[in-house]
N, C-alpha and C positions, 0 to 999 in steps of 0.2 A: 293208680298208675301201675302197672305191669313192673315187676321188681326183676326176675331174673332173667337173661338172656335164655328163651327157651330153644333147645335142639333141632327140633322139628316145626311143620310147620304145625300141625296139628293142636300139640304142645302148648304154642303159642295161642291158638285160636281157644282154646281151652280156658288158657291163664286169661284172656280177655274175656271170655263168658263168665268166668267166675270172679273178675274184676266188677263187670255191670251188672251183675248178680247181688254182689256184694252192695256197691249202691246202692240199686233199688231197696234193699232190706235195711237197710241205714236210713232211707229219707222219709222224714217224718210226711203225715197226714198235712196236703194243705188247709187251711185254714175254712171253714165255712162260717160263712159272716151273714148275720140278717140283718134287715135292714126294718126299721120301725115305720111300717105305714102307717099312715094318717086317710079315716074315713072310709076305712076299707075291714070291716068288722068280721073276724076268723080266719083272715085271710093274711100269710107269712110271704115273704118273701124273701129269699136266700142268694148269697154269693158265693161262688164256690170259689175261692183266690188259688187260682192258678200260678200267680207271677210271683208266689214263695218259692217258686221250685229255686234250685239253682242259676239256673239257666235263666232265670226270670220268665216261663209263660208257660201257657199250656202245652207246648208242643215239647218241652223237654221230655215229657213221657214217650210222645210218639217218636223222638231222636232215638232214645234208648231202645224201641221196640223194634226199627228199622235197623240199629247195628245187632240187635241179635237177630234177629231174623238173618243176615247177611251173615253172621259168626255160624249160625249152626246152618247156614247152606253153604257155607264150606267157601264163601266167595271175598273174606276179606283175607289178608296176608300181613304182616309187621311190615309190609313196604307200600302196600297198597296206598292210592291217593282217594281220598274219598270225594266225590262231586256229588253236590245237592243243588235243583233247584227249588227257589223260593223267594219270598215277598220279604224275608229278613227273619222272622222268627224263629221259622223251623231250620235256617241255617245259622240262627244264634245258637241254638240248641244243639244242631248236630257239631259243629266249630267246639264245641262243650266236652262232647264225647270223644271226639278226634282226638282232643288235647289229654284226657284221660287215659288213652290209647295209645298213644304216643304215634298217632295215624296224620297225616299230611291232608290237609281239606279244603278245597275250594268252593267256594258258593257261589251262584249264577242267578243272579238281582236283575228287577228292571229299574233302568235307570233313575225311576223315580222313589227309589227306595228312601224311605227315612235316613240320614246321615248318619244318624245314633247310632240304628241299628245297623250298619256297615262299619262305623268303630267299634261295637261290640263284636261283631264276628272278626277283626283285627284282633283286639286284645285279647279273642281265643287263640290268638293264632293262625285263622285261617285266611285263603286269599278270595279278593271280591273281583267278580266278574260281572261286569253289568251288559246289559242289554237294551238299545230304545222301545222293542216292540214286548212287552210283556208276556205275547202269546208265545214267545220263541222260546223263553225262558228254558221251558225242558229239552225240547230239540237242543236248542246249546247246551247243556250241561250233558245231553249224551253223547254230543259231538264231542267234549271236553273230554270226557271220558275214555271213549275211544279212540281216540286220537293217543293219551297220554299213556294207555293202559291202565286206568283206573276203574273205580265202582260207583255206576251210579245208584246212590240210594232210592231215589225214584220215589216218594213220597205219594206223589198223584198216581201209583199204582199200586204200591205197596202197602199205603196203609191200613185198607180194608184188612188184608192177613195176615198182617203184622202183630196186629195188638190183638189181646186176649180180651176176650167180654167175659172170661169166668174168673180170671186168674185174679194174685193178690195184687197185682201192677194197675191193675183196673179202675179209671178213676171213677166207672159209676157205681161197682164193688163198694170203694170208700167215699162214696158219697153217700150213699142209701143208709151205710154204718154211722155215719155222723147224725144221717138225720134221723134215724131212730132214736140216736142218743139225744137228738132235742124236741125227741116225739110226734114226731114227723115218720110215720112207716110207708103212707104211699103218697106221695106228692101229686099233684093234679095233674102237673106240668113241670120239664124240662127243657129250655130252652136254649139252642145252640147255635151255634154259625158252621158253615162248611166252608173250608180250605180243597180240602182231601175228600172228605165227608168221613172220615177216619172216627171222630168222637162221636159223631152223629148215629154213625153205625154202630160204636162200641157199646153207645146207649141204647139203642135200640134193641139191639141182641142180649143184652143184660138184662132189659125191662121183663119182655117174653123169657128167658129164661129161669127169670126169678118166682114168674108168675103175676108182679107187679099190672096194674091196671092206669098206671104212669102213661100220661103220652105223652109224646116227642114233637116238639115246637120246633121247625125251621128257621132262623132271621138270617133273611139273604138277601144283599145289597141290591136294589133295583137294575142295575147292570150284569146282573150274574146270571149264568144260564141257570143253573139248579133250581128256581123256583117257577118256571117257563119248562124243563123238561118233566116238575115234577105233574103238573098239570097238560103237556101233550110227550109222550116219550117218544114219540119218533123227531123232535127237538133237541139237537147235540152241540148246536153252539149257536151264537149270536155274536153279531157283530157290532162295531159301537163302539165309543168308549167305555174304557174299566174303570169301573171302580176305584175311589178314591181309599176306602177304606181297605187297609194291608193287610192281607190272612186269611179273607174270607172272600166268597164269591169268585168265579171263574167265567170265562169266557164260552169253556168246552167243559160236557159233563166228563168228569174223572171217573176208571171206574173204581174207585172206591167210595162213590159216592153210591148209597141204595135208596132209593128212596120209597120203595116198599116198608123202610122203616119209621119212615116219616109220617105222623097223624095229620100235621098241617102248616104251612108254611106262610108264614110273615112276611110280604116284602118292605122294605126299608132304604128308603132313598139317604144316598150320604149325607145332606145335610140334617136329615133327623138324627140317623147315628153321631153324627159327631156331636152335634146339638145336648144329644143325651151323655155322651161321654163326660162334656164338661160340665154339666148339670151333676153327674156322680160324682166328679170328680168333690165339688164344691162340698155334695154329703161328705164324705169318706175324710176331706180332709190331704187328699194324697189324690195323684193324677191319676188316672184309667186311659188304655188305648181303645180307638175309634172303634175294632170288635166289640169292645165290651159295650160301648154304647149303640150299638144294635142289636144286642144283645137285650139288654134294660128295655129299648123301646119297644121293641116285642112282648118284655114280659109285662111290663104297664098297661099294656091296650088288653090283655090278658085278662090282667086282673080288674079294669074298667067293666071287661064283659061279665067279670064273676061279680063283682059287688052288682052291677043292675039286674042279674038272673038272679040274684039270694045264695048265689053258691058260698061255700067256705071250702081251705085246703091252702094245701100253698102251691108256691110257683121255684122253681130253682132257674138260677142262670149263670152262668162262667163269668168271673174276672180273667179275662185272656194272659192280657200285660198289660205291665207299668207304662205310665204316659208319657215316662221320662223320655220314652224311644221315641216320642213325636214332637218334642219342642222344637222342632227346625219347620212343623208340619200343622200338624192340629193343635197345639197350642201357641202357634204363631198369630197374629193378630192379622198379618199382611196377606200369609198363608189364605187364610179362611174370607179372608176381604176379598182376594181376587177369585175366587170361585162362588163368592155369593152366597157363603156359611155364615149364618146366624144362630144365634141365641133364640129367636124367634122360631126357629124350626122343628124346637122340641116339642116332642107329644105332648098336648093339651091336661094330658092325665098326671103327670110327672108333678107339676105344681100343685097339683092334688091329694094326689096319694105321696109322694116323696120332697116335701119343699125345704130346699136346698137352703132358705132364709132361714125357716125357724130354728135349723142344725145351727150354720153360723151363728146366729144370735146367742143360741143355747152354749155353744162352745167358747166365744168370747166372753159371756158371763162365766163360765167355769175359771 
């Protein structure tokens, strides 16, 4: 939090750089977790636990990247109102930094947002605005903005240049450092979800720049344009229903999505994602959100194809968020009953390489 009443405005924009500065240099390494496969000989596979951050998920980095970006373009003020649109994460997150700020924030949801996460952006502080049509979400939040005189953080534009692929903020920077420390120097595969395409491209641009020979795995919800534009680009949006899974996949390609940086893309229908979420969940012990579990089921089919080629190496893949945000949602019983989510829909490889029984068992004897 910002201590003294600065003079100017400058001043102030300053003591807030050097406030999120100071953070970022404060928060520790999240967590990288593997996971013991079964039947699958040389071959690692890794979580990279995003939902340590504060903010609880991956996007509390990309929050921090978007207000300095905003600070040193000279576009936020000590009065400013901040508007974000988003599916709940990136506006738990930026609600985070507001509060930090001592900044005024509103978040612009579609109505089908998780509850949790609309109490969570409450108890930052900030106000929720929902929406019935999900595609409107950013049109209203720049309407909100202009309207109030505020700043729209813009996520779905800004992320691409916001975040740094070389810098120490960089979560594939500290990933590649972890996984060397568990000897792991060039992983096979890294595989992501896109919202923004912000991490997607942060890894991408990090991989080539390292020199690394890592490629970049897509897992994009069957409803989403990104893996449909990645395969024809004169393809910018699709119509339809969205996706059930919150965070990832869009309707209209973002541009901060690149998909020149992408080796190849995974589609994943919700009820496998979600299917695999609760499947993780059962390993770990502790709930996972529905990204993460399209996440996993992309990196399973993965590793399916490396054990029948004879390949070895490992695979990396993001714990997004905690699952806590979805018990009104995906871990509701009635939830996943009326859309026709089952257990039954997880990847056939999951009970193979990853059986969620033998942990249980093993953890009840413990």
């Amino acid at each position: 939090m910002i201590d003294q009443a600065p003079r100017t405005l400058r001043e102030w924009q300053c003591q807030a750089i050097a406030c999120l500065r100071a953070e970022q240099a404060e928060a520790e390494a999240t967590p990288l977790i593997e996971l013991a496969l079964q039947g699958a000989p040389g071959i690692r596979l890794f979580l990279k636990d995003e939902s340590a951050h504060p903010s609880g998920s991956l996007k509390h980095r990309l929050a921090r990247s978007l207000y300095l970006h905003a600070l040193c373009s000279g576009r936020l003020g000590p009065d400013s109102i901040v508007v974000e649109a988003s599916s709940g994460s990136t506006a738990v997150s930026a609600a985070w930094f507001a509060r930090l700020l001592g900044l005024t924030f509103v978040a612009v949801v579609p109505a089908s947002t998780a509850a949790e996460k609309i109490a969570q952006i409450e108890a930052f502080g900030g106000t929720c605005h929902t929406t019935s049509d999900p595609r409107q979400i950013c049109a209203e939040a720049a309407r909100i903005a202009a309207e109030s005189g505020g700043y729209h953080l813009d996520q779905f534009t800004h992320a691409e240049r916001a975040s740094d692929y070389r810098g120490s903020a960089n979560i594939a920077l500290e990933l590649f450092e972890q996984l060397a420390a568990s000897g792991e120097t060039n992983p096979h595969w890294i595989v992501c979800g896109a919202g923004t395409g912000g991490t997607a491209t942060t890894i991408g641009r990090h991989v080539r720049y390292t020199g690394h020979t890592t490629q970049v795995c897509l897992a994009d919800p069957a409803a989403s344009v990104f893996h449909r534009h990645y395969a024809d680009r004169s393809v910018l949006s699709v119509d339809g229903p969205v996706s059930c899974v919150e965070g990832i996949g869009r309707a209209r390609v973002e541009l901060s999505f690149s998909p020149d940086l992408i080796d190849r893309v995974c589609v994943v229908e919700d009820a496998c994602g979600i299917a695999a979420a609760q499947h993780l969940s059962r390993v770990l012990g502790r709930r996972v959100g529905p990204s993460t579990g399209v996440n996993l089921h992309a990196a399973i089919g993965l590793i399916g194809e490396m054990v029948a080629n004879g390949e070895t190496g490992s695979v990396v893949t993001l714990l997004c968020d905690p699952g806590e945000r979805y018990l009104s949602t995906v871990y509701q019983a009635a939830w996943c009953a009326e859309r026709g989510f089952t257990g039954e829909a997880a990847h056939p490889a999951l009970a193979r390489f990853l059986p969620a029984e033998a942990i249980e068992g093993a953890r009840k004897a413990a």
